[in-house]
C-alpha positions, 0 to 999 in steps of 0.5 A: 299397493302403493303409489311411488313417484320419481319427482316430489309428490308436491309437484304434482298437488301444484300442477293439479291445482294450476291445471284447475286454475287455467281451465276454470279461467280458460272457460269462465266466460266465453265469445259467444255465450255458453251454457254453464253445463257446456262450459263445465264440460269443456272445462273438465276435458281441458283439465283432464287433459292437463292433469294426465300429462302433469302426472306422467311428467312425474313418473309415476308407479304402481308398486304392489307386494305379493306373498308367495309360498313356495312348497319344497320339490323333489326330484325324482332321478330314475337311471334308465340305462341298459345295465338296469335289465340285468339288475336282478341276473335275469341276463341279456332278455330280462324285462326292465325292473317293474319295481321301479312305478310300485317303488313310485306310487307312493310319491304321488300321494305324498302332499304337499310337496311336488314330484318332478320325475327325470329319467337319465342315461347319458343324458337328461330328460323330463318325465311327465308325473303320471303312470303311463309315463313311468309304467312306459321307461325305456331301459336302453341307454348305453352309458350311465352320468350319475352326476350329469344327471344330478347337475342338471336337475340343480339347474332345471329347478334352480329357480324352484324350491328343490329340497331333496333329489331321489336317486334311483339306479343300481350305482354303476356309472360308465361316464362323466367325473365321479358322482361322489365329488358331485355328492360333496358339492351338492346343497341339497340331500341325495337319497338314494335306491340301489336296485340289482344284484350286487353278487358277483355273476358267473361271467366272461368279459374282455377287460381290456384291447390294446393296440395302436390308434395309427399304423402302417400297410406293411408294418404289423400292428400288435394287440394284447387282449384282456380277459377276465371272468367269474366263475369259469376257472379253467375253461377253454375259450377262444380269442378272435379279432375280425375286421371287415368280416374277416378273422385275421388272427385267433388265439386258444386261452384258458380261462383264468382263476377268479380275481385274475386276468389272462393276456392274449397276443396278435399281430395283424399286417394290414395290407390297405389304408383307410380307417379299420373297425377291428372286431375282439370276441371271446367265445360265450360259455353256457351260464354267462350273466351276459354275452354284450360285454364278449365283444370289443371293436377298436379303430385304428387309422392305416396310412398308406407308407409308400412314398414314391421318390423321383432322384434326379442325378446331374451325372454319375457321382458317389453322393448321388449312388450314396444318396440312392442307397439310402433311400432304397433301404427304406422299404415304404420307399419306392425310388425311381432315378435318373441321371444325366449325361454328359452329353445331354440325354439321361441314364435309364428312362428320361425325364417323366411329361407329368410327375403327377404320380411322384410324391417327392422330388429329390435332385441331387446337382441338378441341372448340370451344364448340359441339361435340358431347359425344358426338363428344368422347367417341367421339374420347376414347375411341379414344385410349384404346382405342389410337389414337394422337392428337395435340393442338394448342391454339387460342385459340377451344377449350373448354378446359372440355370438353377438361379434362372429356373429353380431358385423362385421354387426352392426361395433361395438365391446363389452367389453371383460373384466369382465362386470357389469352394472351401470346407465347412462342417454343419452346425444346428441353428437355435431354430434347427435344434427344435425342427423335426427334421433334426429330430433324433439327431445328434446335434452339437459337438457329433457334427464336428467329428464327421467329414466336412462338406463342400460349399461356395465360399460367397454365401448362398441366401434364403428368402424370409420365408425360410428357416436357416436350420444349419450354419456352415463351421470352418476352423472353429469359427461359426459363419451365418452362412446357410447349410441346411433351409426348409421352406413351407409355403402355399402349402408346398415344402422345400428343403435345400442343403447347401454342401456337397461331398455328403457320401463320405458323412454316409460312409464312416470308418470304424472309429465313427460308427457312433454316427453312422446314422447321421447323414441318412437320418438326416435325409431321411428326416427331409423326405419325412418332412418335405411329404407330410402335408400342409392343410391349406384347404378352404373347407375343413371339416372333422368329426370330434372324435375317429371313434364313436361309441354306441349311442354317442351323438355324431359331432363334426367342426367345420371351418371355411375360407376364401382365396385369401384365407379369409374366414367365411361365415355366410356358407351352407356346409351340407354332410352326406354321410355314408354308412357300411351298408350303403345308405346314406344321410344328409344334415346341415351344419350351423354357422357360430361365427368367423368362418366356423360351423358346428354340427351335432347328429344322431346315433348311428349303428355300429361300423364304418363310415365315410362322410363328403361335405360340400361349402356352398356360397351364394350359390357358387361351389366353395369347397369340399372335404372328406373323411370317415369314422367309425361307431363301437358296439359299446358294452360299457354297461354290462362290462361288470353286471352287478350293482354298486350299492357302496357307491349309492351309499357314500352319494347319501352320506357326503350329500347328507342324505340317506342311502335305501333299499326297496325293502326300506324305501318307505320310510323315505318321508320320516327321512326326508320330513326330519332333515329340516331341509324339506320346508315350504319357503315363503317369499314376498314379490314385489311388482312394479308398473311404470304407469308413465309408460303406459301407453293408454294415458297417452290414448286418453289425452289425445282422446280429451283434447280431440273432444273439446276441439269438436265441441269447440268447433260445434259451439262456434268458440275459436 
């Protein structure tokens, strides 16, 4: 122990010696007389009172030097997941392995090193070192993280004198990197026991399902289904796939030879939207090592394809009949037309009050002259409010009244002055070339060789907003006159195209049939892309993933805005979530910071589930979204029911530890003592205390003055 001062001990020799100096001159001789007694007693107080201060005035510290001995840990990693039930082919009701606290008694005694015992499936937790605790393993975890597991006790001891990790499990990892690179990274040795049956059982599995994640009402969705097994060459089986408690397709397969894989086919049409849990069984035989890996679910997303377009004719016109056909050869269109009369009214029904049911407005030289305004502003004003619209020009529209009405909604502005037509052919823009609606198109030189359209020769203009995606082409000179533009904003598409004549682009002769497609692919592009919707909701919140498997934690991301698509950071985020049999859970999402919210929930039981979150903000409603997903029966764990005893093996090896068996399990101390790793670690700590800062000195000071100022006072002394 030592005394250590930040000025020049000196100083303080110095300061000590004049403090002694002004008391004994302060006292030597008082008005009115004192006793020596009393004036040696105020005296010392005075220079009490001096010295503290002097000495905290150098920073003075307490060093002290301790020695410590560390003794060397082991850490003790026992794999508690389900597949350590069928470790010795006692199938699905076979008790968790017993050997595994007789395999541990003896670490117990084994002095003096310390034994820190985690348990570990998916995850990692820490077992307290006594019986009860190890006699009481649950063997339930539906994934295996050998090398999670490894990572983490590095880090919960780093701080430790950890010299060498037992791994006992019987080597089949389900998830996470692969635990021999954790193996060859690792510092300390990993000794290793393989516990289970590495024989191949007899057994039949699902190998694998393949299928789409996303698909259509109406449209077929395929799946393949793989089956292998061992020891059931030649046996019949049966292939199913159910979804919501409804088989929609079954198939007979022989069981193939050992070693190989039979393939099943299906095709399944759904007929409604939402997200589908599709459940693929292969029927059990008698003698299997398990029934948990005959069973698969996957999830697939239905949309819904349907769209519901509203074509709006200025008059009878052959681009307005060419447009129709194409858009009613698309099945998942649901096209309602009509057009206007000469002499005002409509061909068909009239004009729709509320256009709430319309999914996409397309008008094709509307409004002409005879229109009416106020069905002009109904169409205006349902693009405003949302609907996506689209505008094709023709040579007989009221550019007028578009210019007056529709222009603010479709962000474009026509010529003012004295309009004629001429020519032009399309030419894709630098940023056309990367827009999906000119995906899948011929771009460059195919343009030039389809019929030109008709446009004005005074050039239309597009606010900033939009994307010029085609420029008008007349004899080989490229104008920067506008064509095609899309707009995107509040969340509503637009799109306009500038040219009219496009039934002759949709109606080739035989020399042109290469680019057929052109125009209807292009139209179709439009609808495709004006419909898809833009995510301008002050509330967003997803799950992590649409599909979950068993025993997964639940994880949602959430983000809020305000009216100005400001993130908000200060809102209650609650999540009613709403399980396939009805019940129904509630959590709270936690805020980390510019308008973002997090959310990690527990496991949830297989099925379907559909969730509603609801953004509250001092007390005012902000927003709410919605969504659903799904949880799998996972059978990860019993896809291959044997041990792996060649993968404990290496762990050992590339970690410079040793791989056992239980029959050799008890000579893991002569193992573990000749490593020269497993040595006690002796460290000197040195502790320090500013006694400066110590607010006792302050007390004592304080203390001494206040007693010498009532004696003093007592004595009659100024």
């Amino acid at each position: 122990m030592e005394i250590l001062f930040g000025l020049n001990p000196v100083l303080l020799v110095l300061g000590a010696i004049a403090a002694g100096l002004g008391s004994v001159l302060m006292y030597r001789g008082t008005t009115p007389a004192l006793s020596v007694g009393k004036r040696a007693l105020l005296g010392a107080l005075r220079f009490l009172s001096l010295f503290i201060i002097i000495l905290l005035l150098c920073e003075p510290i307490l060093a002290r030097l301790t020695t410590i001995t560390e003794n060397p840990i082991l850490a003790v990693l026992i794999d508690t997941s389900e597949s350590m039930r069928i470790g010795d082919g006692g199938g699905d009701t076979a008790a968790p392995d017993q050997r595994i606290p007789t395999l541990l008694d003896a670490l117990g005694e084994w002095a003096p090193s310390t034994v820190r015992y985690f348990s570990f499936d998916s995850r990692v937790s820490n077992l307290v070192a006594d019986e009860p605790s190890l006699d009481s393993l649950v063997f339930e975890g539906q994934r295996t993280d050998i090398s999670a597991a490894v990572e983490y006790v590095r880090s919960e001891l780093s701080e430790s004198n950890l010299g060498a990790v037992l791994l006992v499990s019987d080597g089949r990892y389900t998830s996470g990197r692969n635990p021999r690179h954790t193996a060859d990274r690792s510092d300390v040795p990993i000794y290793t026991v393989v516990l289970g049956d590495s024989t191949e059982k007899r057994d039949i599995r699902i190998s694998r399902v393949n299928t789409n994640d996303i698909t259509y009402t109406g449209v077929g969705l395929p799946f393949e289904v793989g089956i292998v097994a061992t020891g059931f060459a030649g046996s019949r089986v049966v292939v199913s796939v159910s979804v919501e408690d409804s088989t929609v397709g079954s198939a007979r397969v022989n069981v193939p030879p050992d070693g190989t894989e039979a393939s099943v086919s299906m095709v399944f049409t759904p007929d409604s939207p939402g997200l589908k849990q599709f459940i693929v069984r292969v029927t059990g035989l008698e003698g299997e090592a398990t029934f948990r890996n005959n069973v698969s679910t996957t999830n697939v997303r239905v949309l819904d394809r349907r769209r519901r377009i509203l074509l709006v004719g200025g008059g009878p016109d052959p681009d307005l009949a060419a447009m129709r056909q194409i858009l009613e050869t698309d099945e998942s269109n649901e096209v309602s037309t009509i057009v206007q009369k000469r002499g005002g009214g409509y061909y068909g029904t009239g004009m729709p009050t509320t256009f709430g049911d319309v999914d996409v407005i397309v008008l094709a030289g509307f409004p002409a002259p005879s229109a009416n305004v106020d069905d002009v502003r109904r169409v205006a004003t349902a693009i405003a409010s949302g609907t996506p619209g689209i505008f094709i020009a023709s040579r007989h529209m009221d550019l007028r009244r578009f210019e007056e009405i529709l222009s603010p909604v479709f962000g474009t502005t026509v010529p003012r002055r004295q309009r004629t037509f001429y020519e032009a052919t399309p030419v894709p823009t630098p940023s056309g070339h990367r827009h999906s609606v000119l995906e899948g198109i011929a771009a460059g030189e195919a343009w030039l060789r389809l019929p030109p359209v008709t446009t004005t020769d005074a050039p239309w203009t597009v606010a900033a907003d939009a994307r010029t995606l085609a420029t008008a082409r007349v004899r080989d000179v490229n104008l920067k006159d506008p064509l095609l533009a899309v707009r995107s904003q509040s969340g509503t598409r637009t799109a306009v195209f500038f040219g009219a004549g496009t039934w002759r682009m949709a109606n080739l002769p035989e020399a042109l049939s290469a680019y057929q497609d052109h125009w209807p692919g292009l139209l179709r592009n439009l609808i495709q892309w004006v419909s898809a919707a833009e995510d301008d909701r002050m509330v967003r919140v997803r799950t992590t993933s649409g599909e979950f498997a068993g025993g997964d934690r639940i994880g949602f991301t959430g983000q809020v805005y305000d009216e100005s698509m400001n993130p908000v950071s200060d809102a209650d985020i609650e999540i009613l979530v709403t399980a396939p049999t009805g019940d129904e859970y509630r959590y709270g999402m936690e805020s980390i910071g510019n308008g973002r919210y997090v959310l990690d929930a527990s496991p949830l039981g297989e099925g379907t589930y559909r969730y509603r979150a609801t953004a509250i903000r001092a007390g005012s409603p902000v927003g709410t979204d919605a969504g659903s997903f799904a949880v799998g029966n996972l059978t990860l764990e019993f896809r291959n029911p044997v041990a792996d005893p060649l993968l404990m093996r290496q762990i050992a090896l590339r970690s410079g530890g040793a791989a056992l068996t239980p029959g050799t399990f008890s000579r893991l101390p002569e193992l573990v003592a000749s490593s020269g790793r497993f040595e006690p670690v002796v460290s000197e700590r040195r502790r320090e205390l500013e006694l400066w800062r110590q607010p006792a000195f302050l007390l004592i000071v304080i203390l001494s003055l206040a007693v010498e100022w009532v004696l003093r006072k007592r004595a009659g002394l100024s």
